[in-house]
C-alpha positions in Angstrom: 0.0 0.0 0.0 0.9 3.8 -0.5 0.8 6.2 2.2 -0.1 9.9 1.8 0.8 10.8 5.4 3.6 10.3 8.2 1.1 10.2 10.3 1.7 6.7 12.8 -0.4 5.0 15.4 -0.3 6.8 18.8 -1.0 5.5 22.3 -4.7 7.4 21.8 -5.9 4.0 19.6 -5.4 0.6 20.8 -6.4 -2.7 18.8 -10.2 -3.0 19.0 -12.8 -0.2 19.6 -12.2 0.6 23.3 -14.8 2.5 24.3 -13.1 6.4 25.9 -14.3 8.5 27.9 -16.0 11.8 26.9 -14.3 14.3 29.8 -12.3 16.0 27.4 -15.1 18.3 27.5 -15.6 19.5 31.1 -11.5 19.2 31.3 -11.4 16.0 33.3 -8.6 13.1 32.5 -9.5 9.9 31.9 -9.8 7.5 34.7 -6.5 5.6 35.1 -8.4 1.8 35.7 -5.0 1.0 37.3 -4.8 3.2 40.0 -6.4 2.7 43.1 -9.4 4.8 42.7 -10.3 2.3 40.0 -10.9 -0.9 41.8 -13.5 -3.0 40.6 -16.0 -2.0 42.8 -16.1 1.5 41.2 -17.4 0.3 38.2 -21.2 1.6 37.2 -23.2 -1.4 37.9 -24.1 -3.7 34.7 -27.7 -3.2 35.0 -30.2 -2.3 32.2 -31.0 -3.1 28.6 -27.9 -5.7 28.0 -29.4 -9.5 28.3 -28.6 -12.8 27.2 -24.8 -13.7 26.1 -23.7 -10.1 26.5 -25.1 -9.6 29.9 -23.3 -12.4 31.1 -19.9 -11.6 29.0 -20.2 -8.3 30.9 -21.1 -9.5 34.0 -17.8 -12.1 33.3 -15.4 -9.6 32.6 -16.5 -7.7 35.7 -15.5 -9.9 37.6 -12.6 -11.2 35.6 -11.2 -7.7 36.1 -11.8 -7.5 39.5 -10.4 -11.1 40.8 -6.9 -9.9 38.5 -6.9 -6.8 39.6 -6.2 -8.6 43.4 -3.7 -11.4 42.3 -1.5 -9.4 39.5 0.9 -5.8 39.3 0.0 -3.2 38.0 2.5 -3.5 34.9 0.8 -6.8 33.9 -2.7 -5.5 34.0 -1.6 -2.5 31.7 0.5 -5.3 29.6 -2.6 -7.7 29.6 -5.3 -5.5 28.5 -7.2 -5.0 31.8 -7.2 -1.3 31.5 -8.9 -1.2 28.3 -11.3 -3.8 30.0 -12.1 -1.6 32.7 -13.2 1.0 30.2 -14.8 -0.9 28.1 -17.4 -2.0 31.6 -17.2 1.6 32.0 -18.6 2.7 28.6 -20.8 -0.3 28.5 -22.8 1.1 31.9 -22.2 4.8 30.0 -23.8 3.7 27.3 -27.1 1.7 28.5 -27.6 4.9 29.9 -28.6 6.5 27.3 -31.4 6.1 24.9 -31.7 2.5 23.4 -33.9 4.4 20.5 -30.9 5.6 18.9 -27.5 4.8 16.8 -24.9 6.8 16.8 -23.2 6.2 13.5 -19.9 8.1 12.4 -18.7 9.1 9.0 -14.9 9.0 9.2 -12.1 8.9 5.9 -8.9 10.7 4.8 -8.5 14.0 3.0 -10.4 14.7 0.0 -13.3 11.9 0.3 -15.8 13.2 0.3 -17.1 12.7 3.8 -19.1 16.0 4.2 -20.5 15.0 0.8 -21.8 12.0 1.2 -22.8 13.8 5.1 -24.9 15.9 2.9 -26.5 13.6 0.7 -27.8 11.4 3.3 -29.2 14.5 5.1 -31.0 15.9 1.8 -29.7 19.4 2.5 -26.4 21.2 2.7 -25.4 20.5 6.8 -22.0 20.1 6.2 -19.5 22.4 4.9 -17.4 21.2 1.4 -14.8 22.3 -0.4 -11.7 22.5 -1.7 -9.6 23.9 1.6 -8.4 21.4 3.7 -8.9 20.5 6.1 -12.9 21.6 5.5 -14.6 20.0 8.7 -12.9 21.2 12.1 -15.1 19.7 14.1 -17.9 17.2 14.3 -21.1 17.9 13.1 -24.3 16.0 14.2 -27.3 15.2 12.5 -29.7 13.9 14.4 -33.5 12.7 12.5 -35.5 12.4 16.1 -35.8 13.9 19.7 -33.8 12.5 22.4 -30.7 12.4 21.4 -28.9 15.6 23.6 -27.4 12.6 26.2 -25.7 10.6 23.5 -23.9 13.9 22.0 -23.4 15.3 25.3 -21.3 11.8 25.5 -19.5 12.5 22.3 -18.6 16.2 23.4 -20.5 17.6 20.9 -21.0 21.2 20.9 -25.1 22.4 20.5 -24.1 24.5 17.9 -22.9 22.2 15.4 -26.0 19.7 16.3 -28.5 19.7 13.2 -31.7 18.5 12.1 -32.3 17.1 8.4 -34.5 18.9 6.0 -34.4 22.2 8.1 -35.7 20.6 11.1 -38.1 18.1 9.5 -38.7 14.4 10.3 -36.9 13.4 7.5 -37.5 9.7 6.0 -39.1 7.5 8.8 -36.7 4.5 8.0 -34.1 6.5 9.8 -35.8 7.4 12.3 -33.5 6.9 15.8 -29.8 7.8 13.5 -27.4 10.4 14.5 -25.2 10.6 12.0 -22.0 12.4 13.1 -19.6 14.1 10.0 -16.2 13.5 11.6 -12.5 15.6 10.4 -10.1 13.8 8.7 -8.3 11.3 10.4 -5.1 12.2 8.1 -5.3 15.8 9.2 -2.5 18.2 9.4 -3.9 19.5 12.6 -2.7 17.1 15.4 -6.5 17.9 17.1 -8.6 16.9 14.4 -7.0 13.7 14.4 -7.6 13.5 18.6 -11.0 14.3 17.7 -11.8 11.5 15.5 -9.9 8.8 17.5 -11.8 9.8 21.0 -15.4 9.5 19.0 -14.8 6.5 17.2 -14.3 5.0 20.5 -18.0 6.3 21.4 -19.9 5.4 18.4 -22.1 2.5 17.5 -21.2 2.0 14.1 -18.7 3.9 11.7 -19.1 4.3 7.7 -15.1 4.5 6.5 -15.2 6.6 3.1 -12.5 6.0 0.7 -12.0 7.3 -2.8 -10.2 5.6 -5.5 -7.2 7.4 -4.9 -6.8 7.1 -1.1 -8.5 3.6 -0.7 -5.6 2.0 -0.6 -3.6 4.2 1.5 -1.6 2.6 4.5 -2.7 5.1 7.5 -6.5 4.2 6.8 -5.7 0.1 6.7 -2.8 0.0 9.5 -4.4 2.7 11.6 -7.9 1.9 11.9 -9.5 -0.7 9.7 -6.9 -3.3 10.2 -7.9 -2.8 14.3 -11.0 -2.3 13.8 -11.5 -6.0 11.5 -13.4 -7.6 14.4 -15.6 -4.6 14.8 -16.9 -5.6 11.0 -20.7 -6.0 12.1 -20.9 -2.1 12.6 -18.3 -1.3 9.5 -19.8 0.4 6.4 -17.0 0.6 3.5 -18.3 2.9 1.0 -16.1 3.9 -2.3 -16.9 7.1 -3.1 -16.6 8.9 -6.3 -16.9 6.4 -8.6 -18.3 9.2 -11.2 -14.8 9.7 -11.9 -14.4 6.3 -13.0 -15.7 4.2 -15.6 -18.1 1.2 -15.3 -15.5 -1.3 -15.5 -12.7 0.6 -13.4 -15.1 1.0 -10.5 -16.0 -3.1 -10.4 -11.7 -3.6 -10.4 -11.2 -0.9 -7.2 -13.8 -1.9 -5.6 -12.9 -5.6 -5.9 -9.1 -4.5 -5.2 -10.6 -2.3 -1.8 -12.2 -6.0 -1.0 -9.0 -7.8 -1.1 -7.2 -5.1 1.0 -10.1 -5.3 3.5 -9.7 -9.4 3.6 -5.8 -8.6 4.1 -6.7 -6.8 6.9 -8.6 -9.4 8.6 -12.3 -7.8 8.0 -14.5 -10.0 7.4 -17.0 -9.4 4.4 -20.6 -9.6 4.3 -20.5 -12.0 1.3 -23.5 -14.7 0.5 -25.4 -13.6 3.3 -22.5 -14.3 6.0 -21.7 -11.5 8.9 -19.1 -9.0 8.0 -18.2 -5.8 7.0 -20.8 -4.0 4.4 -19.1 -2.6 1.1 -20.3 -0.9 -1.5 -19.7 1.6 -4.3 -21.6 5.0 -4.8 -21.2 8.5 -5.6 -22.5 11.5 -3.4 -21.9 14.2 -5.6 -24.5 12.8 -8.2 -26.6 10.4 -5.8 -25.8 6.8 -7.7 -25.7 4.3 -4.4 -26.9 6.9 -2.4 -30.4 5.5 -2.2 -29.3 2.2 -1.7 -26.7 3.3 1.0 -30.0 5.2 2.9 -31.7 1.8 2.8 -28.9 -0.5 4.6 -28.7 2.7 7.0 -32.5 2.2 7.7 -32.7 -1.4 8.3 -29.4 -1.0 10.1 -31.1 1.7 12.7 -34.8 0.0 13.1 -32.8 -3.1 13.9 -31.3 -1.2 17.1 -28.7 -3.7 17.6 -25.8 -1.6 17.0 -24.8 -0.6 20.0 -24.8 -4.1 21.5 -23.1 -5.8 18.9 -20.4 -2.8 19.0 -20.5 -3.1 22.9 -19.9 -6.8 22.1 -16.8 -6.5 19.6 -15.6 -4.4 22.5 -15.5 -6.9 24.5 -14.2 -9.5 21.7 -11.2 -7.0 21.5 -10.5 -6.9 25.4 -10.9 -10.7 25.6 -7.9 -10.6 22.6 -6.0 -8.6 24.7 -6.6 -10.8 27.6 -5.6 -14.2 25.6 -2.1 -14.4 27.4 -3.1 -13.8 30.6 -5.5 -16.5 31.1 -5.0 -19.0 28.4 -3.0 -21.4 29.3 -0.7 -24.2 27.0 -2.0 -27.6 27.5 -2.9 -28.8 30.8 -1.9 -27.5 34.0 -1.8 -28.1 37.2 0.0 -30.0 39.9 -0.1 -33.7 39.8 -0.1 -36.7 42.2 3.6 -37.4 41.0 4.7 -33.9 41.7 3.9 -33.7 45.1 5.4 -37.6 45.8 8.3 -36.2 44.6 8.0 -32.6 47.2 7.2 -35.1 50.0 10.3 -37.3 48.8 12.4 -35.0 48.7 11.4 -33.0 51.6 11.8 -37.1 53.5 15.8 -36.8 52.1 16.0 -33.0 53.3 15.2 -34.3 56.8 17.1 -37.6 56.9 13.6 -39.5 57.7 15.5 -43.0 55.7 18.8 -42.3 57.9 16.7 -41.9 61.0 14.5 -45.0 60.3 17.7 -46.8 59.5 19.7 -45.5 62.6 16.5 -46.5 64.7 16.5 -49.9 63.7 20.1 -50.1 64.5 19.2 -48.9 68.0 16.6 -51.1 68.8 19.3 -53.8 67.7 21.9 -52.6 69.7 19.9 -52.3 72.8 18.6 -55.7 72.7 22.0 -57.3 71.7 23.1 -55.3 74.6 20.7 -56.3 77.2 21.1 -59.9 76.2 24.8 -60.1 75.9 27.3 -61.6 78.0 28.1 -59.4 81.0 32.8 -59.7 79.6 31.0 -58.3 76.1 29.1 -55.2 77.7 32.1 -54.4 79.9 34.2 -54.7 76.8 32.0 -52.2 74.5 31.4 -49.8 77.6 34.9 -49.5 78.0 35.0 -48.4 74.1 32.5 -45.9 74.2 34.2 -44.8 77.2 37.6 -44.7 75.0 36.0 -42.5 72.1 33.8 -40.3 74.9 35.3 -36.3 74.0 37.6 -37.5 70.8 38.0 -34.6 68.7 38.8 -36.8 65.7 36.8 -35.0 62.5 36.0 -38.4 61.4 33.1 -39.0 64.2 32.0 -35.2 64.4 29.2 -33.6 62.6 30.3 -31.9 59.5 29.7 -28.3 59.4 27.9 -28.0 55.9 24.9 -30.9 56.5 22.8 -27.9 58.0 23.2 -26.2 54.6 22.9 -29.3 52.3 19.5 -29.9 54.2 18.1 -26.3 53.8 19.6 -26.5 50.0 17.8 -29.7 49.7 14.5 -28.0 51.0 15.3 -25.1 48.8 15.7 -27.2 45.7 12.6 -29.1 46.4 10.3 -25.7 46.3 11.9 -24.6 43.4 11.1 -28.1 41.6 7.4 -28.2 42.8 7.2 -24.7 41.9 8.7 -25.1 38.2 6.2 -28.3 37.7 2.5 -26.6 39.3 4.1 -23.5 37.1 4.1 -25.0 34.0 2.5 -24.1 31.0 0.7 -21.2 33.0 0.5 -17.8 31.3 3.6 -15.7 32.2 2.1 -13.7 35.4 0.1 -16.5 36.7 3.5 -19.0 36.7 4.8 -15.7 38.8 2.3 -16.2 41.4 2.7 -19.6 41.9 6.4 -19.1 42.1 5.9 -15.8 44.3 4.0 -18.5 46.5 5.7 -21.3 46.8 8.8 -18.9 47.8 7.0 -17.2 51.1 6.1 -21.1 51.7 9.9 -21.8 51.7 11.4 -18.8 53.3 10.5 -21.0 57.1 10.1 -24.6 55.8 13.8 -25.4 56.8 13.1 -24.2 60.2 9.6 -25.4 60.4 10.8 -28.5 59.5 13.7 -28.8 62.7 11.0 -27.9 64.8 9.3 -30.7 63.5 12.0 -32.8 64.1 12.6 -31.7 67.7 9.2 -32.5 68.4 8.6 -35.9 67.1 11.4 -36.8 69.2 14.6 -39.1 68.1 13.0 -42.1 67.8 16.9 -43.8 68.5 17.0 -42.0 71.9 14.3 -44.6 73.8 13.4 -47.6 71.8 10.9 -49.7 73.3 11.8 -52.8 74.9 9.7 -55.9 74.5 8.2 -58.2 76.4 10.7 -61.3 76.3 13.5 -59.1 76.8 13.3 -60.3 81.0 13.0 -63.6 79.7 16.7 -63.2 77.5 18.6 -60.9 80.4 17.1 -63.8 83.3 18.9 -66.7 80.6 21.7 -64.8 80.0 22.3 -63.8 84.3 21.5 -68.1 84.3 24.6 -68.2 82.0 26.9 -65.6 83.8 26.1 -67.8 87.1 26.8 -71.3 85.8 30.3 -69.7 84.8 31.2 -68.6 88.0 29.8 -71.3 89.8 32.4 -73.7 87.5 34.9 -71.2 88.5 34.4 -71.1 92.5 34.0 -75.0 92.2 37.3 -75.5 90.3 38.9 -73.0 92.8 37.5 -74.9 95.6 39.1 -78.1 94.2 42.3 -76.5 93.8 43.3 -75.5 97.2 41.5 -78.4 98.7 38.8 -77.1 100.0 36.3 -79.3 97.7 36.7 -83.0 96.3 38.7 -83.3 93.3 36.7 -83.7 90.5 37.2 -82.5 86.9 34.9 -83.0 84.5 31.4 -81.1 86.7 32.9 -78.2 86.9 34.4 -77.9 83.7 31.0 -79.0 82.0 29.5 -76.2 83.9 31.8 -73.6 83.2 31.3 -74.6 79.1 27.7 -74.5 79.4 27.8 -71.0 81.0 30.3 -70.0 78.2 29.0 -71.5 75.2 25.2 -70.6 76.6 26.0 -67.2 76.9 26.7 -66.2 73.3 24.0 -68.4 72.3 21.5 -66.6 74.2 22.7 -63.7 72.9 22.9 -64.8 69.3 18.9 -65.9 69.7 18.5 -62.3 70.5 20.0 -60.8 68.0 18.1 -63.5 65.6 14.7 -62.8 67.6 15.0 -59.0 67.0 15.6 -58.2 63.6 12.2 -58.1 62.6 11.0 -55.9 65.4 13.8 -53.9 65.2 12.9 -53.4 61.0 9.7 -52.2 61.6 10.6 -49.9 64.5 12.8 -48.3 62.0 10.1 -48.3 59.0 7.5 -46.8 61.2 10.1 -44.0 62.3 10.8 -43.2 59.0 7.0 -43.3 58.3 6.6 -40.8 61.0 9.1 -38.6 59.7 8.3 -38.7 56.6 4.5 -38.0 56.9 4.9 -35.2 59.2 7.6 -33.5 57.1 4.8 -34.3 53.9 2.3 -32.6 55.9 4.6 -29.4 56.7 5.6 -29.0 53.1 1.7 -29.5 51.9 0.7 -26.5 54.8 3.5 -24.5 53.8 4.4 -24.9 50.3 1.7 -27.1 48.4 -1.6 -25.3 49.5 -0.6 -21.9 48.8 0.1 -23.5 45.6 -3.6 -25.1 45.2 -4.6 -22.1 45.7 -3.1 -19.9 43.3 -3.7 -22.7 40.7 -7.3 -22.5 42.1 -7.7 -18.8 41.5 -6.0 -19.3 37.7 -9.0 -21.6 37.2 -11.7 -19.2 38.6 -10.6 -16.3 36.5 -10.2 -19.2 33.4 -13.9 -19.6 33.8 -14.7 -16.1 34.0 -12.4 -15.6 30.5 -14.3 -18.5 29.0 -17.5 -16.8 29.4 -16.0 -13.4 28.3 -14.4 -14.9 24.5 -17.5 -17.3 24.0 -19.2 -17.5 21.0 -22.5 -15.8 20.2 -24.9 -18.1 18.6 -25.3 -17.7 14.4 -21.7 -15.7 14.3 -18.9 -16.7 12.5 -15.3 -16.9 14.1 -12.4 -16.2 12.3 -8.8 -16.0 12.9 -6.9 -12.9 12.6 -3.9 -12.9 10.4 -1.0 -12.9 12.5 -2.6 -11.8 15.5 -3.7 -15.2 17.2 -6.7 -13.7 18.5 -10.6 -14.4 17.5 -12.9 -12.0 16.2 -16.6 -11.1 14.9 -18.2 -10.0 11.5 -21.2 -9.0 10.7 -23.0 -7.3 7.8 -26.6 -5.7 7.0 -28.9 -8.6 5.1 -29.2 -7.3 1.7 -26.1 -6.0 1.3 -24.9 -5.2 -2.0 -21.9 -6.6 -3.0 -19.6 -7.0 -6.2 
């Protein structure tokens, strides 16, 4: 495409009709929807003349809005769209407010046109100032063909004195009865406050005619600017060639086909074969061929009264494109059964529950081997942990670093869980679960040797069991059939008993030899106690550290992935379809949108 201007797109026009504000005239600013004054709650409420699907849309993005505006920053909200969503809720109550009986409907085109034209033709008398000076029209002109209207151009800031009535203040033709027609300046303007004007009002009106000519209808600014934005506001989009006069038959069928295949390129859809889109046709207002026929779409168009909902509702189309990244998510999300056995796993290794189960067993081993053992063996293992009591050899101390290997451990764990509930999330919700999961951790290491201190070492006291009398009585038995051999060899020795041998010495090897047996049965008969003691510690541990990390770390995760779904829901309702429309893709964009047309539209 050629371009006939420098002039670029500004932060004054987003993607999408987003419906403005109208304080420009008593010198107010727009509402900033991301400051604080601009909570949810300050929003007009939704009640009135909206029903069915757009109601609820509405009534979804209200909320939507509101549950964001409490979970993300305020650079995401501006990133995602949510300002424009908060203005279009508030144009939407602005709007209902006004009279339903009515359609605002804006000409709008470059330089040269014929806008004013074509404004005068429909009107039937000169309203409208032409020319050859340009720009010609400073400011926008209203033509209203029925009462009631002052509210609605009140909204659009426009001044009573360029507000007109067609046919000198007649009625005018009765199909168009309820249509303000507003004659807009160029949008290509020289003067940097025409172009203000007409990008502030075309975020205000119901429906917009775009009038080209056959030199400027391909021109850059118009596609790039507006109508490539504006292509899923097609249901409320009039493209009308003017000035075919100036061309032949033939010439006027190959532009007009050649505007069509811009308008396609842009993403509008057209209202071919009876299918919702964009209306196009060819006419000329200085000598009134299409004219008539234009008058007639404009009438069914208005008596319809449908505009302003379906333009409310490609608003909201727009804002719900805007939204996409926020809240659509890729593929499944969520965190699964496998993710948090492997948090509770790891959280088990960050705590040593398997070397505590495992030194517990040992325990209860040691203690029953040691209660049934020969009385030489105990004296012999006292006197080594007596031996290595106060050794400062670095071999049998604590290294320094296990405290930080632990709370690494713990660390790396959140950061895993995180990574996997975060996954496949839209950038700022993955933030929150992160943000979450990171004020779980900033305690868990401490929580969790608290924990620790309060289950108790279960090494410290094992239980003893029942036979363990029965094993120390056999193994006293034992002791005492060794020195009783002793004392009775002794005797024999100096005399003081009968000489005898073999008694004594069968007593003594009974004592011996049943002494290390009894202990041996022990250490048999206690292995499986002592392997469940240890499981069940580890169990302990284990569960209890599992239940820390799900209080600390795990819920606040569920929840933030609970909220994600809620305002999923709500973004659902706000992008779903309307019955008997037609989605399309937009070119490069990613997003959906609507078209419509007028039934009866004529098309080449």
């Amino acid at each position: 495409m050629s371009s006939s201007t420098g002039t670029t797109v500004d932060d004054r026009w987003d993607d999408g009709l987003i419906a403005r504000r109208a304080g420009e005239k008593s010198g107010e600013k727009p509402r900033d929807p991301s400051s604080p004054e601009a909570e949810p709650e300050d929003f007009p409420p939704l009640a009135g003349n909206y029903g069915g699907s757009l109601r609820t849309r509405l009534d979804a993005l209200h909320e939507l809005v509101g549950l964001s505006r409490t979970r993300l920053e305020t650079d995401t909200l501006a990133e995602a769209g949510l300002a424009e969503a908060g203005r279009v809720l508030d144009e939407a109550a602005a709007r209902q407010r006004l009279s339903a009986r009515h359609t605002v409907v804006a000409i709008a085109g470059p330089t040269g046109s014929g806008k004013s034209t074509l404004f005068n033709a429909l009107a039937g008398v000169p309203v409208s100032e032409t020319g050859l000076r340009r720009p010609t029209t400073a400011a926008p002109i209203a033509l209203s063909w029925s009462e009631g209207s002052a509210g609605l151009l009140d909204r659009l800031a426009v001044p009573g004195r360029l507000r007109r009535r067609p046919l000198a203040g007649g009625a005018g033709d009765e199909d168009l009865q309820g249509l303000v027609l507003i004659d807009l300046p160029d949008h290509d303007s020289a003067v940097t406050a025409h172009r203000d004007q007409v990008d502030r009002v075309l975020g205000l009106v119901d429906a917009v005619i775009w009038v080209v000519d056959p030199e400027k209808y391909a021109d850059a600014t118009v596609h790039e600017r507006y109508l490539r934005p504006l292509a899923g506001h097609a249901e409320v989009t009039f493209v009308v060639l003017n000035q075919i006069d100036r061309l032949g038959g033939e010439a006027a069928d190959l532009v007009l086909d050649d505007l069509r295949r811009l308008l396609d390129e842009d993403g509008m859809a057209l209202g071919e074969h009876g299918e919702p889109g964009a209306t196009v046709l060819a006419l000329s207002a200085l000598t009134g061929e299409g004219v008539g026929e234009l008058r007639d779409l404009l009438g069914r168009f208005v008596q319809e009264r449908t505009a302003p909902a379906r333009r409310l509702s490609a608003d909201v189309d727009a804002a719900a494109a805007r939204l996409r990244p926020v809240y659509v998510s890729d593929g499944q999300t969520g965190l699964g059964e496998r993710a948090r056995e492997d948090f509770a796993r790891r959280l088990a290794v960050a705590v040593g529950a398997t070397a505590a189960g495992e030194a517990a067993e040992r325990v209860w081993r040691r203690g029953a081997i040691r209660a049934c053992g020969t009385p030489w063996l105990r004296l012999y293992r006292w006197y080594e942990r007596v031996r290595a009591h106060g050794s400062t050899d670095p071999r049998i101390q604590t290294p320094v670093e296990d405290e930080l290997t632990a709370r690494q451990r713990v660390e790396q764990a959140v950061r895993t869980v995180a990574d996997e509930a975060s996954r496949g999330l839209p950038v700022p919700w993955a933030q929150a679960v992160r943000e979450a999961a990171a004020r779980g951790a900033e305690g868990l290491p401490e929580a969790l040797d608290e924990l620790t201190v309060t289950i108790g070492d279960p090494a410290a006291r094992p239980p003893r069991p029942a036979w363990w009398p029965a094993a120390v009585l056999a193994q006293v038995l034992m002791t005492l059939l060794q020195i009783f051999g002793a004392v009775w060899l002794v005797g024999q020795i100096v005399g003081v008993v009968e000489p005898g041998l073999l008694p004594p010495v069968l007593i003594m090897v009974a004592g011996i030899v049943g002494g290390p047996l009894v202990e041996w049965a022990c250490a048999a008969a206690v292995k499986g106690p002592a392997l469940r003691y240890g499981q069940e510690a580890e169990r302990k541990l284990r569960e209890a550290a599992a239940a820390c990390g799900r209080a600390r770390v795990l819920d606040p995760i569920a929840a933030e992935l609970m909220r994600y779904r809620e305002v999923r829901e709500q973004y659902v309702t706000v992008s779903g379809t309307r019955g008997g429309a037609r989605v399309t893709r937009l070119g490069g964009v990613g997003g959906t949108r609507w078209g419509g047309t007028r039934p009866g539209a004529r098309l080449r």
